[in-house]
BAVO-591973 format. One record per residue (C-alpha): x, y, z. Coordinates in pm, whole numbers, padded with zeros to 5 digits, always signed. Example, Ala and Ser with C-alpha at 12.3 -4.5 7.8 and 13.67 -1.06 7.14 Angstrom:
// BAVO-591973
+01230-00450+00780+01367-00106+00714
This chain:
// BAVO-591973
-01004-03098+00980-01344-03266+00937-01609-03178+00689-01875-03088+00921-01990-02761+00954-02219-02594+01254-02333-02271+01112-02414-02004+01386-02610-01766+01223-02736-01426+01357-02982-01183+01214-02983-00836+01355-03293-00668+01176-03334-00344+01491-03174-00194+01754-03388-00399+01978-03398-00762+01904-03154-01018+01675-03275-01392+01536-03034-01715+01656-03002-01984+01368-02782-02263+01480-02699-02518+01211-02578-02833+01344-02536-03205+01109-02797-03325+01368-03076-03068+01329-03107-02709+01372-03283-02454+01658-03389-02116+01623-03467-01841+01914-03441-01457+01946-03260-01248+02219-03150-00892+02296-02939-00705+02104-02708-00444+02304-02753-00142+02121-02685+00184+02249-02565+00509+02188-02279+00447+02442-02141+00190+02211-02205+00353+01893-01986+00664+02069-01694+00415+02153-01684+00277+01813-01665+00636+01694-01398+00718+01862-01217+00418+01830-01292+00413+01431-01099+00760+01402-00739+00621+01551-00826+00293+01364-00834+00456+01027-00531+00650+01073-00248+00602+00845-00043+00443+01153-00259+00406+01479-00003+00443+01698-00258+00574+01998-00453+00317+01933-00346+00071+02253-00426-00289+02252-00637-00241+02593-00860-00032+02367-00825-00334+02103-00960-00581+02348-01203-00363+02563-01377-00276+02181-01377-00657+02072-01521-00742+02439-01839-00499+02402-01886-00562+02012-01905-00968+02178-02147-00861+02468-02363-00649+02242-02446-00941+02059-02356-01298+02270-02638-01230+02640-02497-01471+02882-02738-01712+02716-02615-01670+02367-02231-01704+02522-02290-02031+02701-02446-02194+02357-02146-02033+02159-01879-02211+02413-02053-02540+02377-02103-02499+02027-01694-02439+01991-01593-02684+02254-01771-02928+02027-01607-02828+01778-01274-02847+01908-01298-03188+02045-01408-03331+01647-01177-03112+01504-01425-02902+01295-01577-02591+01213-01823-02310+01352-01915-02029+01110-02067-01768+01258-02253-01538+01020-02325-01174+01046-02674-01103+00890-02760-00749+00894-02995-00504+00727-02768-00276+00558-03039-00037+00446-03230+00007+00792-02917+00010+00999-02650+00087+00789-02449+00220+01116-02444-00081+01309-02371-00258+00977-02075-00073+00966-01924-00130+01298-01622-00375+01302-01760-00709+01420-01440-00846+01311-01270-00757+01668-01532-00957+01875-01344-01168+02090-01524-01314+02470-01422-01122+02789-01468-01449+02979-01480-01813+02900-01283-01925+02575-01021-01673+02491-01045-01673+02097-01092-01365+01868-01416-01465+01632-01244-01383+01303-00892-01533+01323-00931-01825+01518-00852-02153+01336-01158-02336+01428-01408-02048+01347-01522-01856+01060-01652-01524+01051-01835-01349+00751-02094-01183+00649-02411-01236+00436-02553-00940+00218-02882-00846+00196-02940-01032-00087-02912-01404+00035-03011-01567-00288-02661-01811-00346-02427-01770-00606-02339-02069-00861-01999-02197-00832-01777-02216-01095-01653-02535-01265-01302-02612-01331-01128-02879-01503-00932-03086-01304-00606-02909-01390-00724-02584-01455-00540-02315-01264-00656-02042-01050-00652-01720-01265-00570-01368-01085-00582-01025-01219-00396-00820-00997-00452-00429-01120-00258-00131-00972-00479+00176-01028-00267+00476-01043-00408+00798-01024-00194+00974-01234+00072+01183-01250-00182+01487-01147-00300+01362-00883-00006+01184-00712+00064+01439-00529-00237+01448-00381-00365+01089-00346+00042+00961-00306+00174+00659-00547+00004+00335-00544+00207+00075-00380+00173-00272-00512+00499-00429-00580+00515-00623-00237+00228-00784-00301+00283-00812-00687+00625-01015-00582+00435-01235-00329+00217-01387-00634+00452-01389-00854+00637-01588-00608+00288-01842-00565+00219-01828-00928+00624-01937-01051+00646-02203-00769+00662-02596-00914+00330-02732-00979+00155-02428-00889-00245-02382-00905-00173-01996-00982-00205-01769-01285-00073-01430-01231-00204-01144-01485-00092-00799-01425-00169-00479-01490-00113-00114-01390-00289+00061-01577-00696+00058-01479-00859+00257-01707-01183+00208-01780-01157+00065-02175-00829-00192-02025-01019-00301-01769-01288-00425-01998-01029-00548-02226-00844-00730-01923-01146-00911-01803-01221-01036-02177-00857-01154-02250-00796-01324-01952-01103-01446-01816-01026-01373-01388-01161-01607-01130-01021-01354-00890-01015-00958-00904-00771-00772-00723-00773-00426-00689-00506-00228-00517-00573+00160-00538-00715+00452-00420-01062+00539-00279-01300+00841-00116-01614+00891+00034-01863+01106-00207-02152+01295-00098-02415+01304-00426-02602+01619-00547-02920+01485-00403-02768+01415-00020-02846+01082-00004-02591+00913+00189-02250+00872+00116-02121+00636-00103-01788+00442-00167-01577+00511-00455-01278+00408-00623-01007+00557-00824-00971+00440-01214-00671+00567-01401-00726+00919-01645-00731+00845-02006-00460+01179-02007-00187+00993-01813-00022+01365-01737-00308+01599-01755-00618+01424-01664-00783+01349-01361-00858+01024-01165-01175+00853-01296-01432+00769-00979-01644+00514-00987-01895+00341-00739-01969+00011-00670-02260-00028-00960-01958+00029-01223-01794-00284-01093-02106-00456-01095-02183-00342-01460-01789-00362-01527-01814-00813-01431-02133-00827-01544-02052-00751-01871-01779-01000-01909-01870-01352-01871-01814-01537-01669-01781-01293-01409-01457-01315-01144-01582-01513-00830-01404-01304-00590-01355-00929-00620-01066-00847-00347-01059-00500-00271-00689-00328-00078-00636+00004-00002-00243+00087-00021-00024+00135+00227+00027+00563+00254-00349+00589+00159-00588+00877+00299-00775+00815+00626-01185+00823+00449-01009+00553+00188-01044+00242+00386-01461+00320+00474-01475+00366+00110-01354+00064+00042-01556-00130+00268-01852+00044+00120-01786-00052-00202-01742-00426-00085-02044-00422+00059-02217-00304-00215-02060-00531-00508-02156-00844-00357-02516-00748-00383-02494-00717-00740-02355-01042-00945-02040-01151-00785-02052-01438-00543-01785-01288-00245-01596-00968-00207-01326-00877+00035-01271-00533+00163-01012-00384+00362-01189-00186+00636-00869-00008+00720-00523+00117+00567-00296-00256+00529+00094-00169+00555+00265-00357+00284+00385-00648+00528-00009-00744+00623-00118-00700+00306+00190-00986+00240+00114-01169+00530-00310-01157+00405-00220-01230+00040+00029-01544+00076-00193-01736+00312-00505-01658+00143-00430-01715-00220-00210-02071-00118-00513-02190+00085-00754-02111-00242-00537-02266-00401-00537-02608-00253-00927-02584-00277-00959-02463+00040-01326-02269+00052-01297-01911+00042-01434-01861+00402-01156-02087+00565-00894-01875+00314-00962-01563+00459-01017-01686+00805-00679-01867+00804-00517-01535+00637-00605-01329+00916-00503-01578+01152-00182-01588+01032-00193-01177+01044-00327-01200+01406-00009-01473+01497+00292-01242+01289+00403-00947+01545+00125-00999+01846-00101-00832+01560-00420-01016+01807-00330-00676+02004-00372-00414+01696-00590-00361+01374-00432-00606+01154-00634-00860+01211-00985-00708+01200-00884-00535+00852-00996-00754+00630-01404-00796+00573-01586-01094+00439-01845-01023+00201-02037-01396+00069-02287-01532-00126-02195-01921-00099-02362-02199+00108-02046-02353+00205-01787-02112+00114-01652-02269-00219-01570-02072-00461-01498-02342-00789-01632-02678-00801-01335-02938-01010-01433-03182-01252-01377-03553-01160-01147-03436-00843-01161-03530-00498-01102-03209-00303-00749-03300-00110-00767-03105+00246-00499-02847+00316-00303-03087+00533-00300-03341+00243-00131-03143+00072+00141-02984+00275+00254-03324+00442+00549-03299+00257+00569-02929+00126+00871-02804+00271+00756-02422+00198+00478-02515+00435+00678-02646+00737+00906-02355+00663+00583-02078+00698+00493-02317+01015+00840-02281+01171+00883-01900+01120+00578-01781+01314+00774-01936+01665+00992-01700+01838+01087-01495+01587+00739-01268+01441+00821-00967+01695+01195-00967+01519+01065-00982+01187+00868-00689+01263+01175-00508+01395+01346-00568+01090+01083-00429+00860+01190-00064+00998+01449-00072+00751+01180+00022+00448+01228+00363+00601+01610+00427+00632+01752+00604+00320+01987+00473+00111+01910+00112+00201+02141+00078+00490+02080-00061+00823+02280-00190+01140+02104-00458+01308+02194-00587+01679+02110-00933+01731+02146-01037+02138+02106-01347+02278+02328-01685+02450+02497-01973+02229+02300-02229+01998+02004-01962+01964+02010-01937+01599+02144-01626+01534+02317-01678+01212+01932-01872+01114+01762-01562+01199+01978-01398+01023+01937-01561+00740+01569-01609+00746+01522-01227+00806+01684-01161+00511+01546-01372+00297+01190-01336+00429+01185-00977+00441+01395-00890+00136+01292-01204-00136+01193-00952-00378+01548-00702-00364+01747-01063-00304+01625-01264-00610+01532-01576-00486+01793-01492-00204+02107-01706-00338+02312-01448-00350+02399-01342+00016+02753-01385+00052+02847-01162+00396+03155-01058+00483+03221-01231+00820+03430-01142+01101+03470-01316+01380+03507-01066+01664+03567-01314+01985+03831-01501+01814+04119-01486+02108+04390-01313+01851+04112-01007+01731+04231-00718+01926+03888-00497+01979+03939-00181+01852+03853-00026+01485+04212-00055+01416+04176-00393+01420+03838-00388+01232+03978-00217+00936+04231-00470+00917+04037-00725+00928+03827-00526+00647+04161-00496+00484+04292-00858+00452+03942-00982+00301+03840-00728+00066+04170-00572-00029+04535-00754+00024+04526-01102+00203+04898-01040+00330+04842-00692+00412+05007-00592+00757+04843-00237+00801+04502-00174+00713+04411+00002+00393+04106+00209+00477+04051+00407+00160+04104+00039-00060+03853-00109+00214+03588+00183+00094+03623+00163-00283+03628-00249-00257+03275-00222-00032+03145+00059-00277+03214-00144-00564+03093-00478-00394+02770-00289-00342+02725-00126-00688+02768-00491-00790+02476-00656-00551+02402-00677-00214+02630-00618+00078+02603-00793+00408+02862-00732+00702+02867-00986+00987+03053-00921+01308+02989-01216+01467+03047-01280+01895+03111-00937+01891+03046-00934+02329+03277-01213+02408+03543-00967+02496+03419-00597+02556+03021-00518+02624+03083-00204+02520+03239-00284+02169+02858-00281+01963+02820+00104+02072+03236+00139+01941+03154+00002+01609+02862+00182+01607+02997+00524+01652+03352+00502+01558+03307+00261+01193+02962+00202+01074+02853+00554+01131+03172+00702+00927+03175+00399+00695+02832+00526+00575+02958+00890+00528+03224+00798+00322+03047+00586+00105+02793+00860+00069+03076+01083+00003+03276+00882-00246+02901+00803-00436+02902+01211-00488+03243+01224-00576+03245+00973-00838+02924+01139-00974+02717+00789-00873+02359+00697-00834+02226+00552-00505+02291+00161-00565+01935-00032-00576+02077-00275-00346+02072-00333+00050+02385-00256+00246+02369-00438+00605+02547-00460+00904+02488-00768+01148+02655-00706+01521+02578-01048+01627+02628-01126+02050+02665-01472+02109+02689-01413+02456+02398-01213+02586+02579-00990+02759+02478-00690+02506+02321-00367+02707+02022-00278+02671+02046+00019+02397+01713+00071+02269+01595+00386+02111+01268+00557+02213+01272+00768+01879+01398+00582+01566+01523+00822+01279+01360+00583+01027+01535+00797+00772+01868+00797+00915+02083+00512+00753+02343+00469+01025+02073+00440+01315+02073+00108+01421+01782-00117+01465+01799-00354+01827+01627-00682+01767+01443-00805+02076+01654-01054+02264+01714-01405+02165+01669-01719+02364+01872-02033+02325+01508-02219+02473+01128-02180+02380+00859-02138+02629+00678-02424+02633+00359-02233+02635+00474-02029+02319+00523-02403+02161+00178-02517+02234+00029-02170+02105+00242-02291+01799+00129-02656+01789-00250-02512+01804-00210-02318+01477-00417-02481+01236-00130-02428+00967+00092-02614+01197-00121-02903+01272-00164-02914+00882+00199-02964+00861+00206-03200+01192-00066-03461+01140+00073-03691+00855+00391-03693+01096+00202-03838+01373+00054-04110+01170+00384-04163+01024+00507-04245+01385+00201-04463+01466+00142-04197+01736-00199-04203+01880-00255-03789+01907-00064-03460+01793-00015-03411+02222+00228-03733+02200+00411-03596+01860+00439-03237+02081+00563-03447+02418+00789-03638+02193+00944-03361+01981+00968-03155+02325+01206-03433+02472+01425-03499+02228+01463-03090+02200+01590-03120+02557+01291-02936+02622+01316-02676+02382+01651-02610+02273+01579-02399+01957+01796-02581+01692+01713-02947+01777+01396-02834+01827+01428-02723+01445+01581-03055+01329+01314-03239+01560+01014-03126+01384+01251-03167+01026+01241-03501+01089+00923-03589+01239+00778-03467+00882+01039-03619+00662+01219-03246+00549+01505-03161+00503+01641-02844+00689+01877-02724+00493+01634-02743+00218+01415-02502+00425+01688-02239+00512+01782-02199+00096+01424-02128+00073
């Protein structure tokens, strides 16, 4: 992507009127224009606010979604203002740069529409983008106090260093405030920060009292502050208005209470330790209070008028797989020197593309505070700045990320609902016709979802049967046979089902366990719903059974079943209410297709993370555009045939597959 910048900025200083600045490398114009304030809106955003901030927005449809981010638009963009924006971003689009648009608004005279979520704003007509996660836009917003904020200098080699602090309340308080969870995103860095030739430094810490945090920031010197915690809204003696605050660990880990502090103990808290972090990221966890998230966007708001050059906040509750999805896009594209504006921009993206999250909260969640011209963060010493797609020519992790958001985000999602079945079990139903990747997916999901529990994910080892082989009679007779001659007595002739349970209940005290009953529709449609009922659903009652028996703990490992139909012939057998606690309750992944739309592959080739990955590959081929890379890839798929279309784009960027799937 090109240098150039066109900065649309807008200044709303009353209810009545809002400023135009528009930024271009040519010149720059200025005019004013309505702004749509009314009490209409500010009701809507109410009510739409109190299912947003839920714990899980379930009523929250994605008509209201759109219908908000259509009004928030209009309030703003007059049919005036909307033709200049689609110019402005066609113009962009054809020289493959960038339009910020920047929110300038009074917080102190209208701290309510300051606080509505501008990050849902997406056009009711014209260009269908949403403002904040589209690849060739940037959204933020400018504090009150516009004076820029110095970069800092690094060395050439210096690395990017992150204190990541877990604020537990204590053991007082749990109870009330719930645990803090932080370990999916702790893993995720930890995974950024170990990888070969990394530009990460990983500190952490989970304990955030006041006198570590001081001693944290001294020892290690942060570029970037992370806080994952606990916050509230607090109403002072004097009624002024409310105010953010956050949760600090008691100095009594057992008997004393949570310490709160405001945003001006932050700002005291960096100021006093220099140099101050850069970017303060602030993340409510997931099982947090519904006033947490406004808390934490008050705070945001509020630290980056003090001393510290950008802030994020969370504006609502993040479920551990956003807060993933946010932190691994944003802290890789910082760390190929992308500014901090086009990190957080391509973060949510990447939210808004995992899931359909365009039609839910996800992608509005995180808030941009900044200070900086041009949205970079650290300056290098006697480097040229390499652009992203420089850099992930030939990154295989990169085409792997690149690959995984086509066809397969809404199962990925699916899969997650395992976090919530006890006993870390789950039977998973995976439908779909021949050469669709199932055994891929199945791999991918597992080592996607579950990196952390699988340890760099080289030891899955699944027990495979192979249920449409023409000598596999299809009964559970036969299954615990089958169960028999692998785990218990190759030459057995009668199956042995109590060895079968103490060989799978030692196999998963050992490690993970992974069943695959693979083709398991050639013969019988109705077989899944057999298994289901007559084996998995007793298997997992006598393995609970022989774990009390033998006086055992619950393993810390994952026990899975795979029911893989190679056919497509499985029924429909969806279930309206999912006992997420319930470990024999089986999860349906959405159906697989052996073919990609072609539309879904040009939504793909039009992420900005894929055309990252794409580019070099073109000029490798001497081909004149990405369209003739797409045409040609699409061909020699046989027009989308999902594993050549795999090996396809391999090739076209010089990876190597199997490379990608040990990933």
């Amino acid at each position: 992507m090109a240098s150039h910048l066109t900065i649309f900025r807008i200044t709303i200083n009353s209810k009545d009127r809002l400023s135009i600045n528009i930024e271009e490398p040519d010149g720059s114009r200025q005019f004013s224009a309505d702004f749509g304030y009314s009490e209409a809106l500010v009701q809507q955003i109410a009510a739409f606010q109190q299912k947003a901030r839920q714990q899980n927005p379930a009523d929250l449809s994605s008509d209201e979604v759109r219908l908000l981010g259509e009004q928030l638009f209009q309030a703003i963009f007059d049919k005036q203002l909307q033709g200049e924006f689609e110019k402005l971003y066609q113009k962009v689009l054809a020289n493959d740069d960038l339009l910020r648009i920047e929110l300038d608004i009074d917080e102190e005279y209208l701290p309510q529409v300051a606080a509505f979520p501008w990050e849902f704003m997406r056009p009711k007509s014209g260009t269908a983008v949403l403002l904040s996660a589209s690849p060739h836009l940037i959204l933020s917003r400018r504090p009150r106090l516009h004076m820029a904020a110095p970069r800092l200098e690094l060395q050439k080699d210096d690395k990017i260093r992150i204190l990541l602090v877990a604020s537990y309340p204590g053991t007082r308080q749990n109870a009330e405030l719930g645990p803090v969870i932080y370990q999916p995103v702790l893993d995720a860095l930890q995974v950024l920060a170990n990888a070969p030739n990394s530009n990460i430094e990983l500190f952490f810490s989970d304990n955030a009292q006041q006198k570590e945090l001081d001693r944290l920031l001294k020892a290690h010197r942060p570029h970037v502050f992370h806080f994952i915690g606990h916050g509230r809204l607090h109403q002072p003696a004097d009624n002024s208005p409310e105010r953010g605050q956050l949760a600090l660990a008691p100095e009594d880990e057992l008997f004393g209470e949570a310490q709160w502090v405001d945003a001006s103990y932050f700002s005291r808290l960096f100021s006093e330790n220099h140099p101050a972090p850069s970017l303060v990221l602030l993340q409510t966890c997931e099982g947090a209070r519904l006033s947490e998230s406004r808390a934490f966007a008050s705070v945001a708001s509020s630290v980056v008028q003090q001393n510290i050059p950008a802030v994020v906040g969370m504006q609502y509750i993040v479920s551990n797989d956003t807060a993933v999805e946010f932190a691994e896009t944003f802290y890789c594209q910082l760390a190929q020197d992308a500014p901090l504006d086009v990190a957080v921009q391509a973060a949510r993206h990447a939210v808004s593309q995992r899931d359909y999250r365009d039609e839910t909260r996800d992608f509005a969640t995180p808030v941009l505070f900044m200070r900086l011209p041009d949205g970079r963060l650290f300056q290098r010493k006697q480097l040229a700045l390499q652009t992203t797609r420089r850099r992930a020519a030939n990154n295989n992790q990169e085409l792997h990320r690149a690959l995984t958001r086509l066809n397969f985000r809404d199962h990925r999602y699916k899969f997650g609902d395992i976090y919530g079945k006890a006993h870390k079990m789950g039977a998973f139903l995976i439908s779909g016709p021949d050469k669709a990747g199932h055994n891929w997916l199945r791999n991918l999901l597992l080592k996607e979802e579950f990196k952390d529990e699988l340890g760099g994910a080289s030891n899955i080892d699944p027990l495979h049967i192979d249920i449409g082989d023409p000598t596999f009679v299809q009964t559970i007779d036969s299954l615990w046979e089958q169960f028999t001659l692998q785990l218990v007595d190759p030459n057995a002739f009668l199956a042995d089902k109590p060895g079968v349970i103490a060989a799978l209940l030692a196999r998963w005290q050992a490690g993970h366990t992974i069943i695959v009953l693979d083709n398991i529709c050639k013969q019988l449609a109705s077989y899944p719903q057999t298994v289901l009922q007559d084996f998995w659903q007793p298997l997992v009652a006598d393995l609970q059974q022989a774990l009390q028996q033998n006086n055992l703990p619950a393993p810390n490992h994952w026990f899975l079943l795979f029911m893989i139909d190679t056919a497509g012939t499985l029924p429909d057998l969806l279930l309206d209410d999912l006992d997420r606690t319930d470990p024999t309750t089986p999860i349906f992944l959405p159906r697989l297709s052996s073919r990609f739309p072609e539309d879904e592959l040009e939504q793909w080739w039009r992420h900005g993370h894929t055309r990252s990955v794409m580019e070099p590959a073109a000029q490798q081929l001497h081909l004149q555009s990405l369209d003739a890379l797409r045409q040609l890839i699409w061909q020699k798929s046989d027009n989308g045939t999902v594993l050549p279309l795999f090996n396809s784009v391999c090739r076209a960027c010089r990876a190597d597959w199997k490379e990608i799937e040990e990933l």
